[in-house]
C-alpha positions, -999 to 999 in steps of 0.1 A, spaced: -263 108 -387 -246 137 -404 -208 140 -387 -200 177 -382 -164 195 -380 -153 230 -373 -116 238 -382 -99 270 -381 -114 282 -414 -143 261 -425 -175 241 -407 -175 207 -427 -205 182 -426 -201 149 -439 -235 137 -448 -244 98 -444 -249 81 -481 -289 81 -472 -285 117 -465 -271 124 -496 -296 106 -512 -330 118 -493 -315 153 -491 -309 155 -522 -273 173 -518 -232 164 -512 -214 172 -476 -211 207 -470 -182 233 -463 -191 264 -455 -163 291 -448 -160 305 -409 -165 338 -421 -199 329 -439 -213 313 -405 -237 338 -385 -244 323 -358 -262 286 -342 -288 273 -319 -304 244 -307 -337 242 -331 -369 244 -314 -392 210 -321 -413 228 -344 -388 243 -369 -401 218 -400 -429 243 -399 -406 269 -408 -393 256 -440 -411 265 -467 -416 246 -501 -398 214 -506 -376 199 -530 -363 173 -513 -382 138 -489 -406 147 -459 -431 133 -438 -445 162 -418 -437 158 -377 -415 128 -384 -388 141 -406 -373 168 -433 -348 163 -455 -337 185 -485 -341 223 -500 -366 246 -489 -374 279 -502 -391 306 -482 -390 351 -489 -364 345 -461 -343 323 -484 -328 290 -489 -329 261 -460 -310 233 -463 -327 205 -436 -317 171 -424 -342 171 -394 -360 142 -373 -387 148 -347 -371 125 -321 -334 142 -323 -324 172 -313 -312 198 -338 -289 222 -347 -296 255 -365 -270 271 -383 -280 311 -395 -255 318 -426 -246 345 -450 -253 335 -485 -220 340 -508 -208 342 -546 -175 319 -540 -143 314 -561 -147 297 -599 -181 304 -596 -191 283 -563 -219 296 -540 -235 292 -507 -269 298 -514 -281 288 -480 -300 314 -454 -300 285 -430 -291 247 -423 -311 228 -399 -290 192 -392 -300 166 -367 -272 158 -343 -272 142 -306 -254 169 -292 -268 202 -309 -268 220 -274 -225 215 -271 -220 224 -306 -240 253 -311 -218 267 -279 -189 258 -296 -196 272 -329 -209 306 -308 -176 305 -293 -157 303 -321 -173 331 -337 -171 355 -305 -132 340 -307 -123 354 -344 
């Protein structure tokens, strides 16, 4: 399972090697200032994705790129784990890096805490 760290300045998730590999993607770091907001994902978010470029097996589990008129998802999502919505602002970085990502939808056991404490943070800056 994806670990996930927020620091002063950044939200960092270090993605398992079979994440990497079914998502289709590295870890992440996305700046504070880029980070909108969090919640505890309802059960039925995979509905919400769009179309896939990544592994799924609808109800059971997500992982990988979706597009939708909303924008870009990045999802690492199981049906029998809570999860953790992150709402972002997408961003043209330095040396031409971006954060093309609307939204990242991650598994984790304790999405309820760390939503608070990403919500918290935010209120805090």
């Amino acid at each position: 399972m994806a670990q996930i760290e927020l620091t002063q300045t950044h939200l960092l998730i270090k993605l398992t090697p079979g994440e990497k590999f079914f998502g289709m993607h590295g870890d992440f770091t996305i700046p504070a200032a880029l980070i909108r907001g969090a919640e505890v994902a309802d059960k039925d978010v995979w509905k919400t994705f769009g179309m896939r470029i990544g592994t799924g097996i609808p109800g059971l589990l997500v992982y990988g790129h979706y597009w939708r008129r909303a924008g870009w998802t990045f999802a690492l999502w199981r049906s029998n784990h809570p999860s953790l919505t992150l709402t972002l602002a997408t961003a043209n970085g330095p040396k031409g890096t971006r954060q093309p990502y609307k939204r990242i939808v991650i598994t984790h056991p304790d999405a309820k805490t760390l939503a608070d404490t990403i919500n918290d943070a935010i209120v805090a800056c």
